[in-house]
ChimeraX commands (.cxc) that place a marker at each C-alpha (Angstrom):
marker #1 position 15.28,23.66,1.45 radius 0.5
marker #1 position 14.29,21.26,3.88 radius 0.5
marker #1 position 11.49,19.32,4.37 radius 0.5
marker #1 position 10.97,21.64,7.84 radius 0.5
marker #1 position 11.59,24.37,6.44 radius 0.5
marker #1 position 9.27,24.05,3.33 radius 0.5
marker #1 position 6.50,26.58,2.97 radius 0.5
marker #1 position 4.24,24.22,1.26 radius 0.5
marker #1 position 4.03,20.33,2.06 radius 0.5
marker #1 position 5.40,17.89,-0.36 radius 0.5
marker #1 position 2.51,16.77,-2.79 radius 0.5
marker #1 position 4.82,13.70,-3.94 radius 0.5
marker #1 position 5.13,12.28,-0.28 radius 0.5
marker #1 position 2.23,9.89,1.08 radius 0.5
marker #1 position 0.67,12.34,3.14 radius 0.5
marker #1 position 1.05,15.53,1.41 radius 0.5
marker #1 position -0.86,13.44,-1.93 radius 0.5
marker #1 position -3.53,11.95,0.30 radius 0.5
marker #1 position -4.07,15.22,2.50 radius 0.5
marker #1 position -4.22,17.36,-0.95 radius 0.5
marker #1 position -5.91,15.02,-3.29 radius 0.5
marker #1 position -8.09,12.39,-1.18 radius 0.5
marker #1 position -10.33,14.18,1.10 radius 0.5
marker #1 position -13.95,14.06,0.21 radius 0.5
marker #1 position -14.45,18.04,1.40 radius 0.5
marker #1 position -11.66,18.75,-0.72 radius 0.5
marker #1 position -12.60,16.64,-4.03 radius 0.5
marker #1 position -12.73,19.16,-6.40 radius 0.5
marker #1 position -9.17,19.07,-6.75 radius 0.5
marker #1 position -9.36,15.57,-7.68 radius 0.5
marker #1 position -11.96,16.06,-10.51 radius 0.5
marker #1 position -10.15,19.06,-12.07 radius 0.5
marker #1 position -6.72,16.76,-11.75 radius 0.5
marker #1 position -8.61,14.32,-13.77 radius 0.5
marker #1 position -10.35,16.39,-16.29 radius 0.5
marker #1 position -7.06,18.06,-16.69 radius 0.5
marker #1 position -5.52,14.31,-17.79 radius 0.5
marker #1 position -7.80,13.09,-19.46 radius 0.5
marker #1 position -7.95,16.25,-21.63 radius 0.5
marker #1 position -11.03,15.79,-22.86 radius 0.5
marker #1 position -11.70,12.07,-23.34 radius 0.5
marker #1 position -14.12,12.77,-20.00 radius 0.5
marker #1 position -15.27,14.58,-18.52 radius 0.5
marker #1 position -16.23,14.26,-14.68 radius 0.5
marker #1 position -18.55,16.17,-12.68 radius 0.5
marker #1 position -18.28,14.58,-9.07 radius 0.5
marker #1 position -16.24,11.40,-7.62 radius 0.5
marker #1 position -17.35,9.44,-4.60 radius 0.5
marker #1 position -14.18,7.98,-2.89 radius 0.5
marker #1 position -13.92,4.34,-1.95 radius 0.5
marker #1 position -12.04,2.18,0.37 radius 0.5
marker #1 position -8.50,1.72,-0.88 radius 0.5
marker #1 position -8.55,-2.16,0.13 radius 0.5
marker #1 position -10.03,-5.48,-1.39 radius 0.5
marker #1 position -9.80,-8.80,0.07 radius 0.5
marker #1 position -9.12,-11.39,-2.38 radius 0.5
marker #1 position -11.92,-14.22,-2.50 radius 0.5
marker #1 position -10.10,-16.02,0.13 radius 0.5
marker #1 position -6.96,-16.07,2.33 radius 0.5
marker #1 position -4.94,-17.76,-0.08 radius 0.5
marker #1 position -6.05,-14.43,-2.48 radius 0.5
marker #1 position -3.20,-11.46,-2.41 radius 0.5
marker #1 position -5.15,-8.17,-1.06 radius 0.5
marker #1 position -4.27,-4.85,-3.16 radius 0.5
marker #1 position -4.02,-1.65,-1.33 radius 0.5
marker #1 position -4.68,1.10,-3.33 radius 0.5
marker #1 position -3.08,4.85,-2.76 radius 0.5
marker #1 position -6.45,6.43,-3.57 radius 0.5
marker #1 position -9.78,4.75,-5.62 radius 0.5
marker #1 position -12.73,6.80,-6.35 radius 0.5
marker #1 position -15.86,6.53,-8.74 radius 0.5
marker #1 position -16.66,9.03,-11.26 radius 0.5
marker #1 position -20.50,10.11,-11.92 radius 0.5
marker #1 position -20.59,7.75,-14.55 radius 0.5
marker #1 position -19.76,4.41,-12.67 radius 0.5
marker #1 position -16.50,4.64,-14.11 radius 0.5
marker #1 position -13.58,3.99,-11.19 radius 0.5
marker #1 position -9.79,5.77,-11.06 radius 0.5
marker #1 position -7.31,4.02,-8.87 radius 0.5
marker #1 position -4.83,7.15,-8.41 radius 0.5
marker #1 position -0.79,6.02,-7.31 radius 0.5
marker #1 position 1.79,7.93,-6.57 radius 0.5
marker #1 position 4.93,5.95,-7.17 radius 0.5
marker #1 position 8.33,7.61,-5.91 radius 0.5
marker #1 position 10.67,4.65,-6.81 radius 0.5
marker #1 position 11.04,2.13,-9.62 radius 0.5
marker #1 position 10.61,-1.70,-8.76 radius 0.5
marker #1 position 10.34,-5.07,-10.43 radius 0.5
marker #1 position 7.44,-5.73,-12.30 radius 0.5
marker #1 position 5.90,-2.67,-11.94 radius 0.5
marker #1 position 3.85,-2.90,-14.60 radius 0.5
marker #1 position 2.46,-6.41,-13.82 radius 0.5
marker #1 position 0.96,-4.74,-10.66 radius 0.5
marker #1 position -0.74,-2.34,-12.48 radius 0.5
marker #1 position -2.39,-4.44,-14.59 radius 0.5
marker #1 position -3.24,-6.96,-11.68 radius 0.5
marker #1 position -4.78,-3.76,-9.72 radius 0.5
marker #1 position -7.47,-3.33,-12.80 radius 0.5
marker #1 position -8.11,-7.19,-13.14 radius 0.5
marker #1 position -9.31,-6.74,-9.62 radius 0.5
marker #1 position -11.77,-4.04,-9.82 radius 0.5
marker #1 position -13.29,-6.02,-12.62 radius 0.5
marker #1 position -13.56,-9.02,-11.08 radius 0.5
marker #1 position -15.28,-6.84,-8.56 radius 0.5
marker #1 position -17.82,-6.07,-10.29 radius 0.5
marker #1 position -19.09,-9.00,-10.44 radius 0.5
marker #1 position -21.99,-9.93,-13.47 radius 0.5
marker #1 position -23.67,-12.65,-11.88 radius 0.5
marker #1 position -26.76,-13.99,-13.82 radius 0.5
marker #1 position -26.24,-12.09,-17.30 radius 0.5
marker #1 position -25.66,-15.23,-19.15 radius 0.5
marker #1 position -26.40,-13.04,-22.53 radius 0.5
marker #1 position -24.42,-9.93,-21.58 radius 0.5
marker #1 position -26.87,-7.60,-21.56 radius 0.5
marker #1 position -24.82,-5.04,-19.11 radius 0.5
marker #1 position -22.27,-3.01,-20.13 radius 0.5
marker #1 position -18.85,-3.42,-17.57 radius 0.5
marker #1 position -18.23,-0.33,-15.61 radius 0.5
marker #1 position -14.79,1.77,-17.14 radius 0.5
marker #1 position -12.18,1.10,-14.96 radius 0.5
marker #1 position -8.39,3.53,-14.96 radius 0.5
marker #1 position -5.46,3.74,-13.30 radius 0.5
marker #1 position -3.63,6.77,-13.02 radius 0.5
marker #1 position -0.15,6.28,-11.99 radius 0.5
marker #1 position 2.34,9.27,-11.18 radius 0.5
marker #1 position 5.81,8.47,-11.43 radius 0.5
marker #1 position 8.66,10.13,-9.95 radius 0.5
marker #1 position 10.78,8.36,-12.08 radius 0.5
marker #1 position 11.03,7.28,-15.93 radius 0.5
marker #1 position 9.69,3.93,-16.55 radius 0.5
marker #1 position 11.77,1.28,-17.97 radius 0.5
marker #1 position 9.39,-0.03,-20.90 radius 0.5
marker #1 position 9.41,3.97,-22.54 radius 0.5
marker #1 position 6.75,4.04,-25.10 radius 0.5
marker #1 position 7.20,7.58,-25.87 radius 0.5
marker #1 position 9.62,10.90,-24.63 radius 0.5
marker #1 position 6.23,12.78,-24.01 radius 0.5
marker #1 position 5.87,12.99,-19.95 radius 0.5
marker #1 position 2.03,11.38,-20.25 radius 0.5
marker #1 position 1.67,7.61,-21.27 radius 0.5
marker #1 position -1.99,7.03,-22.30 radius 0.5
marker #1 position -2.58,3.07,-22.90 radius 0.5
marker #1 position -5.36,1.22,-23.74 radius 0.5
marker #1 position -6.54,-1.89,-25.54 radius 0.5
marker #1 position -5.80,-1.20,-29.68 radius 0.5
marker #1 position -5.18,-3.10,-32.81 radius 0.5
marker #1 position -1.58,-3.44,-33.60 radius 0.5
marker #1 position -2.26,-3.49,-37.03 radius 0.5
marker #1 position -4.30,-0.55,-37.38 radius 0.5
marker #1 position -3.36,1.93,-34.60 radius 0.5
marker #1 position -7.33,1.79,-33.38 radius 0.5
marker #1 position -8.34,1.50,-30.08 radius 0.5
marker #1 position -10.80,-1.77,-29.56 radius 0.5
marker #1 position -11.91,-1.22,-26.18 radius 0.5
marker #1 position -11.88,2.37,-24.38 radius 0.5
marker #1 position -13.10,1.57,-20.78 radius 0.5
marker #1 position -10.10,0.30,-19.82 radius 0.5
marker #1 position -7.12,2.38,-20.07 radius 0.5
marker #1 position -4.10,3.37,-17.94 radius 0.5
marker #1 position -2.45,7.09,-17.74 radius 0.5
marker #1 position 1.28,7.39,-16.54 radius 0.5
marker #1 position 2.69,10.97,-15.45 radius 0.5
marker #1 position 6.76,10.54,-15.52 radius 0.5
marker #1 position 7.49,13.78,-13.59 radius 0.5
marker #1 position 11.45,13.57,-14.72 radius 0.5
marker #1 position 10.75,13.72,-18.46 radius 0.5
marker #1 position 8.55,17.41,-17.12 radius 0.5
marker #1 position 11.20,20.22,-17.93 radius 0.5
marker #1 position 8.64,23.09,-18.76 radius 0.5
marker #1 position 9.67,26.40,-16.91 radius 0.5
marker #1 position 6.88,28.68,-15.40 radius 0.5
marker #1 position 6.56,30.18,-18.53 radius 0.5
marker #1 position 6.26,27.68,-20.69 radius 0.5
marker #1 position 3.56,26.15,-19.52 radius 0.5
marker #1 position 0.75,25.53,-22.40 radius 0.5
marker #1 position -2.38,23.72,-21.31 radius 0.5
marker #1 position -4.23,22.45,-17.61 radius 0.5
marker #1 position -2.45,19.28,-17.47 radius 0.5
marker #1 position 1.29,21.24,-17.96 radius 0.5
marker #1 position 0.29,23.28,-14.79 radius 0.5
marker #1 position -0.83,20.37,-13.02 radius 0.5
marker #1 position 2.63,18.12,-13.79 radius 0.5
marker #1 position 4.74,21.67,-12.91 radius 0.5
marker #1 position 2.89,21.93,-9.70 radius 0.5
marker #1 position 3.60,18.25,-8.44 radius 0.5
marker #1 position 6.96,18.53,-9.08 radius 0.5
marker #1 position 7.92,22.26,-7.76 radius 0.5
marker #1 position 5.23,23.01,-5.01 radius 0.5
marker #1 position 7.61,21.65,-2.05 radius 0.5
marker #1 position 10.21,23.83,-3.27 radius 0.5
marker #1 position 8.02,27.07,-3.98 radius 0.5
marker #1 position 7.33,30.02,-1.28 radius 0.5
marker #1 position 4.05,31.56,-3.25 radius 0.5
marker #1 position 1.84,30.19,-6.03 radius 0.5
marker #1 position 3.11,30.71,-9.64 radius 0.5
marker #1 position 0.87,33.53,-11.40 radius 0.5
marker #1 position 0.77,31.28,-14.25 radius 0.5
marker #1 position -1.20,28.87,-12.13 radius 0.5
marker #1 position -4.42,31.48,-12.09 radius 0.5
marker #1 position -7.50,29.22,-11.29 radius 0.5
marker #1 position -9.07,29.19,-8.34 radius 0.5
marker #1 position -8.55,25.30,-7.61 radius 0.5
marker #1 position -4.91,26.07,-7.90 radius 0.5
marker #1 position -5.61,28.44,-5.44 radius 0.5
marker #1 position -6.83,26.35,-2.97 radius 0.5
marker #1 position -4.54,23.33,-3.02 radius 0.5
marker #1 position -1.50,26.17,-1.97 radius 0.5
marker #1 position -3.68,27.04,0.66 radius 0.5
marker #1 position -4.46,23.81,2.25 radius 0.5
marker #1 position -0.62,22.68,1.43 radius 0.5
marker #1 position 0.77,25.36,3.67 radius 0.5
marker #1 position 2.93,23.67,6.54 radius 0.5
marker #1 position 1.60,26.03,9.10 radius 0.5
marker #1 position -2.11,25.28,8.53 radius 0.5
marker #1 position -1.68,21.86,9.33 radius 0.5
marker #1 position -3.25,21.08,12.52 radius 0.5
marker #1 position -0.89,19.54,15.50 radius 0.5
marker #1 position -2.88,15.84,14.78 radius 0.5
marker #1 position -1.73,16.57,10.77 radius 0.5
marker #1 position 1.91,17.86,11.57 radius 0.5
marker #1 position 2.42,14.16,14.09 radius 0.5
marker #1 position 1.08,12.06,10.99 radius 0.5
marker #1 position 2.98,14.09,8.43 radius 0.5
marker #1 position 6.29,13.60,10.46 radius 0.5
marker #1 position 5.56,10.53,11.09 radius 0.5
marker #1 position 5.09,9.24,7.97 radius 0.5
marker #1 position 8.00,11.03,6.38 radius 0.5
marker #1 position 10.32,9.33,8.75 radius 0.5
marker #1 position 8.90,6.07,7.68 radius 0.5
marker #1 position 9.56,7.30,3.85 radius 0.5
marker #1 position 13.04,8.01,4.71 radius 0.5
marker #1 position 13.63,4.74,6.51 radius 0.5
marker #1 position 12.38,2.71,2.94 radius 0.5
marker #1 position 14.46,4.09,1.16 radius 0.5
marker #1 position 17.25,3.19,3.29 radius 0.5
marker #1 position 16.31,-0.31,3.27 radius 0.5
marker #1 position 15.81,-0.02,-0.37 radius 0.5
marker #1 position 19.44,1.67,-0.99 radius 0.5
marker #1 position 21.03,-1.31,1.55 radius 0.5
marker #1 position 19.04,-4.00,-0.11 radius 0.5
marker #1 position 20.18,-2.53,-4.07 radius 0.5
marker #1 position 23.85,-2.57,-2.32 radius 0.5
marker #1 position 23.56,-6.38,-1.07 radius 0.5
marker #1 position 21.52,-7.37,-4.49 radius 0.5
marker #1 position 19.34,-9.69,-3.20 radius 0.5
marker #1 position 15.54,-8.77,-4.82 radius 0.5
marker #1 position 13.59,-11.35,-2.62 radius 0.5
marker #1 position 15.41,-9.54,1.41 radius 0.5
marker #1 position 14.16,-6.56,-0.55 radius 0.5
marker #1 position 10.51,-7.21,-1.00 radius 0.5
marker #1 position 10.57,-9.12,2.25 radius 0.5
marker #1 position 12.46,-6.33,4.11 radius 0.5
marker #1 position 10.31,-3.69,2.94 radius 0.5
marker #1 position 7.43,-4.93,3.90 radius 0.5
marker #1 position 8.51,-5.94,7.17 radius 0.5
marker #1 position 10.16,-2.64,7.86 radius 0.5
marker #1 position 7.06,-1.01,6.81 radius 0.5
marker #1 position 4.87,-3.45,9.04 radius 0.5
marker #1 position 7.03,-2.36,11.55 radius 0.5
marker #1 position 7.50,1.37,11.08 radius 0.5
marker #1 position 3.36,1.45,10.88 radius 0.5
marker #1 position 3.35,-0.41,14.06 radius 0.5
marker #1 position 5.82,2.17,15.95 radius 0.5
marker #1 position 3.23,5.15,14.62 radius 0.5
marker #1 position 0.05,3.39,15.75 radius 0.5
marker #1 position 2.00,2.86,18.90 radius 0.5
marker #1 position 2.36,6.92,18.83 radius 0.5
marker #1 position -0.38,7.85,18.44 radius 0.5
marker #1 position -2.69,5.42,20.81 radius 0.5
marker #1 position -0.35,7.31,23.29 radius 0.5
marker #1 position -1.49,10.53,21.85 radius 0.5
marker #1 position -5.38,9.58,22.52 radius 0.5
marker #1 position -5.93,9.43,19.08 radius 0.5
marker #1 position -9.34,7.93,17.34 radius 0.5
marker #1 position -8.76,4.14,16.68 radius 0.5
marker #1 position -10.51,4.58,13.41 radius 0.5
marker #1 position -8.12,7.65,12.30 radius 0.5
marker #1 position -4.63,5.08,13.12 radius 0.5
marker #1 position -6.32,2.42,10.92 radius 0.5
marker #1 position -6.55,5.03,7.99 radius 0.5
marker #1 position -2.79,6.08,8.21 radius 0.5
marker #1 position -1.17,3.24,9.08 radius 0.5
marker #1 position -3.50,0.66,7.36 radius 0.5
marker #1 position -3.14,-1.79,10.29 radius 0.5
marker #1 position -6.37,-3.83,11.22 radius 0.5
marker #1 position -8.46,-2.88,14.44 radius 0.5
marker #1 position -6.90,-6.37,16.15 radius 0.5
marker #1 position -3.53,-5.11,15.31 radius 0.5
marker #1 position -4.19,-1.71,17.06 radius 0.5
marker #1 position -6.11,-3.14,20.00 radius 0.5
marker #1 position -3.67,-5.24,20.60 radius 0.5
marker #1 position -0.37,-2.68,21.13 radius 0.5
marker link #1:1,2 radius 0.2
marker link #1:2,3 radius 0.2
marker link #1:3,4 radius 0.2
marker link #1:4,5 radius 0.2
marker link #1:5,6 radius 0.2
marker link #1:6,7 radius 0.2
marker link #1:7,8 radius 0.2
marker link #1:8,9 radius 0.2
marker link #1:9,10 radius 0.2
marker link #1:10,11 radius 0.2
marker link #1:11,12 radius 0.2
marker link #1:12,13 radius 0.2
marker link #1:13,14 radius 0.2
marker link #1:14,15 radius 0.2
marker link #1:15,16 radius 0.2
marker link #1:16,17 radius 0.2
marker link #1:17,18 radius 0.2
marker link #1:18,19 radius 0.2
marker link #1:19,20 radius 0.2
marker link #1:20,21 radius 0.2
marker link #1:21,22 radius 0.2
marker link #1:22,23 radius 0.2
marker link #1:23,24 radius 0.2
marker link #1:24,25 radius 0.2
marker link #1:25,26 radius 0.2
marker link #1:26,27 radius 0.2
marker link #1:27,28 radius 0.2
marker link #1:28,29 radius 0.2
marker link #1:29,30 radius 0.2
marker link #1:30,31 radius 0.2
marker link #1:31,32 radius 0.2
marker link #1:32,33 radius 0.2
marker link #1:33,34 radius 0.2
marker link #1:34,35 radius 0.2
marker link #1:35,36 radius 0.2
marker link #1:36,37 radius 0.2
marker link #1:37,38 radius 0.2
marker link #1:38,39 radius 0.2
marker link #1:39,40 radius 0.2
marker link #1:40,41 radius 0.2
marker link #1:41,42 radius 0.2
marker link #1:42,43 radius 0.2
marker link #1:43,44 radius 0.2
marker link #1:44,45 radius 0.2
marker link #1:45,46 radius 0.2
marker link #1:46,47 radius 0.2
marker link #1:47,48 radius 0.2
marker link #1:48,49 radius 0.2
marker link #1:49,50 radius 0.2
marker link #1:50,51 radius 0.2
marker link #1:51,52 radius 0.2
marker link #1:52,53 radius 0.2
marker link #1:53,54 radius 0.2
marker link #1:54,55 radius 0.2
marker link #1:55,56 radius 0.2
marker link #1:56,57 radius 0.2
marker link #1:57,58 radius 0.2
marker link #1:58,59 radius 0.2
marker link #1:59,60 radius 0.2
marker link #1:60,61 radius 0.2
marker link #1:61,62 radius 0.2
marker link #1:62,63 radius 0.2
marker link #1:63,64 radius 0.2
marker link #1:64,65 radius 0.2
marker link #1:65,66 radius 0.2
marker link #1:66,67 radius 0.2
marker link #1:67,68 radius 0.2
marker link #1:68,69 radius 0.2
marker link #1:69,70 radius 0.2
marker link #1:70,71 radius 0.2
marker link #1:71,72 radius 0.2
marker link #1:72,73 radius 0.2
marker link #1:73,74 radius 0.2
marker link #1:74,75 radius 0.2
marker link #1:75,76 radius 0.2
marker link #1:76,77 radius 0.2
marker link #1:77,78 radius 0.2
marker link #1:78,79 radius 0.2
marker link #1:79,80 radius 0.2
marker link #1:80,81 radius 0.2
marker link #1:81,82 radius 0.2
marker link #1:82,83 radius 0.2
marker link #1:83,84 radius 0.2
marker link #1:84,85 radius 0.2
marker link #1:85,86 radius 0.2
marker link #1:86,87 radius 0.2
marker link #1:87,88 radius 0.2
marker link #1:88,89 radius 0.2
marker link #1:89,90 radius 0.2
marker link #1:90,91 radius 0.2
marker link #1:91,92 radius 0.2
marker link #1:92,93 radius 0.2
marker link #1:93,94 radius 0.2
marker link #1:94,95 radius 0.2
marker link #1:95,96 radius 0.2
marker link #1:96,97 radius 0.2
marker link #1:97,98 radius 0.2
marker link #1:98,99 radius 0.2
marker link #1:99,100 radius 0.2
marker link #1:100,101 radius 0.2
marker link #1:101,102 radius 0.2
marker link #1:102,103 radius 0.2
marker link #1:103,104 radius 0.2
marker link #1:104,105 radius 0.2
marker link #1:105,106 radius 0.2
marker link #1:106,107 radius 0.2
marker link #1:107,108 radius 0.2
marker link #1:108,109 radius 0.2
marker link #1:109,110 radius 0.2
marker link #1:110,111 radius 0.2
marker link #1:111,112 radius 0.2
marker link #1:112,113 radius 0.2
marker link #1:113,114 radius 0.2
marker link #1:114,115 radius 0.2
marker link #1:115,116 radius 0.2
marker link #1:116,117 radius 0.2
marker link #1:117,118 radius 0.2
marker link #1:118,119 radius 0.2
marker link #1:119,120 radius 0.2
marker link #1:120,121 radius 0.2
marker link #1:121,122 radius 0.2
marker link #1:122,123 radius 0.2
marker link #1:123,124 radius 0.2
marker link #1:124,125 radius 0.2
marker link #1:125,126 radius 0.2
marker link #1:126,127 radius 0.2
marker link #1:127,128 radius 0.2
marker link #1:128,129 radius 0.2
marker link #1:129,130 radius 0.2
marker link #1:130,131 radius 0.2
marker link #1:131,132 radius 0.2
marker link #1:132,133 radius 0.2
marker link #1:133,134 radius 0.2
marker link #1:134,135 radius 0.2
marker link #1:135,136 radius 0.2
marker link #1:136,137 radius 0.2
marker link #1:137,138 radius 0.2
marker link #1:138,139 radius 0.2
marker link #1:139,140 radius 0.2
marker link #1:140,141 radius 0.2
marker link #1:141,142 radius 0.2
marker link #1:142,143 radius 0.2
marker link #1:143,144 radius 0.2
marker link #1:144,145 radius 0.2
marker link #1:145,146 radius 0.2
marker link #1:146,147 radius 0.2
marker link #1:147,148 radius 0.2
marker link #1:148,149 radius 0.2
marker link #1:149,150 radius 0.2
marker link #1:150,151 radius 0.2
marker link #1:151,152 radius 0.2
marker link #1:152,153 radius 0.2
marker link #1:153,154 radius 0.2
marker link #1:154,155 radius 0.2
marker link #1:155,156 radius 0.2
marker link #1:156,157 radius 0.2
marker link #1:157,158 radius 0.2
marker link #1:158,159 radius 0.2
marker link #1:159,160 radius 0.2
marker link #1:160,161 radius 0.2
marker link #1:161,162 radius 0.2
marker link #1:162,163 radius 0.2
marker link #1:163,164 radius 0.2
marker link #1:164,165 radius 0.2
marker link #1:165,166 radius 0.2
marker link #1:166,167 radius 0.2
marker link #1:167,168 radius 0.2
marker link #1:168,169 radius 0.2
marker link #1:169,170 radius 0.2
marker link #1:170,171 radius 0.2
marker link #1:171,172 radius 0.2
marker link #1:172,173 radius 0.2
marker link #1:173,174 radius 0.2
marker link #1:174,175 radius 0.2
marker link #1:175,176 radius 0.2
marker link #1:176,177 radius 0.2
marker link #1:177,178 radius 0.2
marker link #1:178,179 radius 0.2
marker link #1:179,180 radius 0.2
marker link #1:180,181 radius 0.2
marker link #1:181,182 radius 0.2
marker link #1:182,183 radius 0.2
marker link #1:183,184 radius 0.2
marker link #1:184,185 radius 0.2
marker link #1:185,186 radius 0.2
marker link #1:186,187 radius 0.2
marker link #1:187,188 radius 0.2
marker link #1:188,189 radius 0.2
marker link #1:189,190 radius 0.2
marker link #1:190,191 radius 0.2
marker link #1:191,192 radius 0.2
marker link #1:192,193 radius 0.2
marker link #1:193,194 radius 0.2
marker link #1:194,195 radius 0.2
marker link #1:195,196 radius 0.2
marker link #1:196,197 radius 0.2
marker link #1:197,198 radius 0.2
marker link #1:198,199 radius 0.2
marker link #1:199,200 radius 0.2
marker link #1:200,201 radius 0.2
marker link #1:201,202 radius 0.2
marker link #1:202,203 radius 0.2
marker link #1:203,204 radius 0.2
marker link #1:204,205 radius 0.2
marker link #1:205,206 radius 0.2
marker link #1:206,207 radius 0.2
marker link #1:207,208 radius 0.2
marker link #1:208,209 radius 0.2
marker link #1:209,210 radius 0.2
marker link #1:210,211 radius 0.2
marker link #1:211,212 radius 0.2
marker link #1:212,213 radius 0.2
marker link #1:213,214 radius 0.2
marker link #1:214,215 radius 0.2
marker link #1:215,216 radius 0.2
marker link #1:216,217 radius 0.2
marker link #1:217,218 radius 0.2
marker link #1:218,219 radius 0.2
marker link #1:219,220 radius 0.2
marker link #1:220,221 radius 0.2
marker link #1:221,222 radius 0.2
marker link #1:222,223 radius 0.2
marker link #1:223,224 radius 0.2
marker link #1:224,225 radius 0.2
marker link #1:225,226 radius 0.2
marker link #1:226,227 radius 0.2
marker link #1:227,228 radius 0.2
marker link #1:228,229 radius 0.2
marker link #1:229,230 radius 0.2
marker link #1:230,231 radius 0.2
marker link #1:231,232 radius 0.2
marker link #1:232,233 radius 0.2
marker link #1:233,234 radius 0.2
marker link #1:234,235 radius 0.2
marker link #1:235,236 radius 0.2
marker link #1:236,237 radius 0.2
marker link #1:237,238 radius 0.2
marker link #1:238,239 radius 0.2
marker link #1:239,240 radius 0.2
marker link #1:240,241 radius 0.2
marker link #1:241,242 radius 0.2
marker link #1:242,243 radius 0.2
marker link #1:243,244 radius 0.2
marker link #1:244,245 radius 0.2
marker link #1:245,246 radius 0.2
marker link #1:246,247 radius 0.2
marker link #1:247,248 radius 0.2
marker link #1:248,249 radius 0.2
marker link #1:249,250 radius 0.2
marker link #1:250,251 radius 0.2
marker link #1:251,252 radius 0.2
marker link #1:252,253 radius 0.2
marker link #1:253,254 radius 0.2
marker link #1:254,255 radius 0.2
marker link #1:255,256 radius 0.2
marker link #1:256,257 radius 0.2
marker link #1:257,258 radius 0.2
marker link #1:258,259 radius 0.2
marker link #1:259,260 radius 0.2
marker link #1:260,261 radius 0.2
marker link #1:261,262 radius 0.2
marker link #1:262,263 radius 0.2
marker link #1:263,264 radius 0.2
marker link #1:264,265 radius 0.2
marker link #1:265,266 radius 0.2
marker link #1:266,267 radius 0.2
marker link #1:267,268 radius 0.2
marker link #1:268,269 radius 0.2
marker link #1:269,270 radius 0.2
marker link #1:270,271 radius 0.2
marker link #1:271,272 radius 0.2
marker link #1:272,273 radius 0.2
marker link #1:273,274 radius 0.2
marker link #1:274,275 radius 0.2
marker link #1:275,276 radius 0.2
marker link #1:276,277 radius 0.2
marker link #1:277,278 radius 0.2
marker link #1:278,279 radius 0.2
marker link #1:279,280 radius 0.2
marker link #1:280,281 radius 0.2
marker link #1:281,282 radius 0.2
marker link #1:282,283 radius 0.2
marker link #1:283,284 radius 0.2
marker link #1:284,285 radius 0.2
marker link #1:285,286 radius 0.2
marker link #1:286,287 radius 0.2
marker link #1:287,288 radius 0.2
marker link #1:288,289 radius 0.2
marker link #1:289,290 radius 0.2
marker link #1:290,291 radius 0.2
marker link #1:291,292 radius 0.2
view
């Protein structure tokens, strides 16, 4: 089935995650994704969800773009990815991404460390297995332990990895929240009515909001959009594996995808569309917009 044909948008594609799991009216789909993975560890009543950029402390600073970040009603912060293909140090980024939101915080004058540092996650699904496998189970949970004694020394930092291809559960084998969850993310796009087995009412509503023919004309340009710039990465990815050269691939990426964001601002500034709304989905600055 094709992706125009699908009943139910693609929650593994950049806008089908975003448009399911990072609205603010819509939240309560993130909370009960995070309860479910977490299975019990936390337990979160509300998020608040912040920008999904940080500057470095200067220019010569790298800035991190983050798919999604929010902040639990404890302080505590998630940074949610969704990662379709393997790459290079993959890992380093990850923990790079959490350095950052604890530099963030900032503890200026508590020369006797009399605060407690705010928990900090990330939450990374993978459509793919990753190459350091720790265990055949489809959830990685890390955090800081002793080697020697299998304890964990510091639980507010941690990092959860979903490897959807290691997921081979049929409907009916499905035996707790977070199995529902995992069979969802990886079947929904191919599905034409919501599983019985997935019976709770927030399951309910994420089918109902995914359905193609609910999105509104604005949503169905930004979907397409996007998924044509999807397709065109991993060309570029595919021709840069062929050539083997690792640095034209970083650097072609990320112009391609400069340039791919550009030609969908372009789009929809001719559309009329709300400066403010091209910045979110293409992540280009005001300047670059204005300037087109």
């Amino acid at each position: 089935m094709s992706a125009s044909t699908n009943k139910y948008i693609d929650p593994l594609s950049d806008f089908g995650f975003k448009h399911l799991f990072g609205g603010e009216p819509n939240k309560e789909i993130m909370i009960a994704f995070l309860n479910a993975l977490f299975e019990g560890e936390k337990h979160i009543t509300d998020i608040v969800y912040n920008p999904t950029e940080l500057a470095g402390e200067d220019k010569a600073h790298k800035k991190v773009f983050f798919d999604l970040l929010c902040t639990g009603d404890q302080g505590e912060q998630f940074i949610v990815e969704m990662q379709r293909a393997d790459h290079d140090n993959f890992e380093d980024r990850c923990i790079f991404y959490l350095s950052r939101l604890i530099h963030q915080q900032k503890l200026k004058g508590n020369r006797h460390w009399d605060v407690k540092l705010k928990e900090v996650f990330l939450v990374a699904i993978l459509d793919f297995n990753m190459r350091n496998c720790l265990s055949d189970h489809y959830l990685q949970s890390i955090s800081l332990m002793n080697t020697g004694t299998g304890k964990v020394f510091h639980n507010g930092l941690g990092f959860k990895f979903l490897e959807l291809p290691k997921f081979e559960k049929k409907e009916d084998e499905l035996e707790n929240e977070l199995d529902k969850w995992v069979y969802l993310l990886k079947h929904m796009h191919s599905l034409n009515q919501i599983p019985k087995y997935l019976d709770k009412r927030v399951f309910e509503k994420i089918f109902n909001i995914a359905e193609m023919k609910k999105l509104s004309p604005e949503q169905q340009f930004i979907h397409d959009s996007i998924l044509q710039r999807e397709e065109d990465d991993y060309g570029r990815i595919k021709f840069a594996e062929r050539i083997g050269k690792e640095q034209g691939l970083e650097l072609g990426m990320e112009k391609g995808k400069h340039e791919t964001a550009l030609a969908i601002a372009r789009k929809m500034k001719e559309e009329n569309f709300d400066p403010d709304k091209i910045a979110g989905f293409t992540t280009l600055s005001m300047e670059e917009i204005e300037n087109l």
